[in-house]
C-alpha positions as CSV (number, residue, x, y, z in Angstrom):
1,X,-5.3,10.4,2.9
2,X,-7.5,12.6,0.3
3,X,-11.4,11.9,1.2
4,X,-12.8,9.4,-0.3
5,X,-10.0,7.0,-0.4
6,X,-10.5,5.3,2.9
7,X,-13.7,3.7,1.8
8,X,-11.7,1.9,-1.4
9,X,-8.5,1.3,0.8
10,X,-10.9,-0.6,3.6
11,X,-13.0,-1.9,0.8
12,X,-10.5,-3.7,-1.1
13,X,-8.3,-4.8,1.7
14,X,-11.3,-6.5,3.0
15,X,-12.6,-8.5,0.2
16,X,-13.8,-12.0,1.6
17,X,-11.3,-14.6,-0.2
18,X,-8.9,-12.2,-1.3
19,X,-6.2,-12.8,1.6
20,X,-5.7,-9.2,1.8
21,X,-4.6,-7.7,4.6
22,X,-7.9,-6.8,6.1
23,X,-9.2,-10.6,5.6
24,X,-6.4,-12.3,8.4
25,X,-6.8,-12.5,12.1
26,X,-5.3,-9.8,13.8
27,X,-6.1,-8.4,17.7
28,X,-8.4,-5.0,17.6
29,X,-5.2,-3.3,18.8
30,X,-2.8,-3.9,15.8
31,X,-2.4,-0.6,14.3
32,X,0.1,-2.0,11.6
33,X,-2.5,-4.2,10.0
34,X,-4.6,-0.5,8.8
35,X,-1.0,1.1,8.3
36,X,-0.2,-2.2,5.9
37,X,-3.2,-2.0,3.9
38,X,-2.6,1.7,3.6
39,X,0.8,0.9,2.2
40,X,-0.6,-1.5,-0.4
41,X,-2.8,1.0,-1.5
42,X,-0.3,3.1,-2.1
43,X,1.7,0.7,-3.6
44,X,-1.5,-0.3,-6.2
45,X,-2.3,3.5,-7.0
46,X,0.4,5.5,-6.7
47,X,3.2,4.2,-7.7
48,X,4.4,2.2,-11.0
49,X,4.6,-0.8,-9.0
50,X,2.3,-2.9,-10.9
51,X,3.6,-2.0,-14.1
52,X,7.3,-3.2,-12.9
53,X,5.9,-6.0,-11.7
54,X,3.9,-7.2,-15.2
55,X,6.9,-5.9,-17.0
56,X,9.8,-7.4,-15.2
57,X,12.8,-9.3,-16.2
58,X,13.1,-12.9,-15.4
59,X,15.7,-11.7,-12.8
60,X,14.0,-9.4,-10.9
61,X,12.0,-9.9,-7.6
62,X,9.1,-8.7,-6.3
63,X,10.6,-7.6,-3.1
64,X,13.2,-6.0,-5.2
65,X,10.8,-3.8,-7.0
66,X,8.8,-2.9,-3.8
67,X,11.8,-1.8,-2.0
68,X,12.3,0.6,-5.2
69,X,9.0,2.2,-4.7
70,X,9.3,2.4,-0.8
71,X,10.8,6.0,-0.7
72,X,7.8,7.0,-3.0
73,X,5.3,5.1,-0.5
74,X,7.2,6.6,3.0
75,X,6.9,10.4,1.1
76,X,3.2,9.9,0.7
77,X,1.8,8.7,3.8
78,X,4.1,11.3,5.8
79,X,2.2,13.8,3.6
80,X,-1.1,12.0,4.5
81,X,0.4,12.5,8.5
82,X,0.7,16.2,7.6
83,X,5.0,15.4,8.1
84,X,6.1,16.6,4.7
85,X,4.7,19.0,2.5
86,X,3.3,18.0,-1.0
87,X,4.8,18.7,-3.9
């Protein structure tokens, strides 16, 4: 991920009360938990997830919109692996 941005992604997802990611019991080895708050980020930031969200129709879900921005989310962090080149 650009420089910089680990401090707000490990920042936020750790907010005491927030019942982020980064706030639930997980063991030191699960990888996924940093991967999943990575994810949100992206979600939050790059993507017009939130947006969709505020502006959705009655019949639209959540999940439904965050599996619309999903290919836009795997793109980035395979750029952020150095798998894909950006744009």
């Amino acid at each position: 991920m650009p420089h910089g941005e680990e401090y707000e992604v490990a920042e936020h997802s750790c907010k005491v009360g927030s019942g982020r990611v980064g706030r639930r019991s997980y063991s030191d080895e699960d990888v996924d938990v940093v991967m999943a708050a990575v994810v949100a980020h992206i979600r939050h930031t790059r993507t017009d997830y939130d947006d969709r969200l505020r502006n959705r129709q009655s019949w639209e879900d959540r999940d439904d919109i965050r599996h619309e921005v999903g290919d836009k989310i795997a793109k980035i962090v395979r750029q952020w692996q150095g798998k894909e080149d950006e744009e």
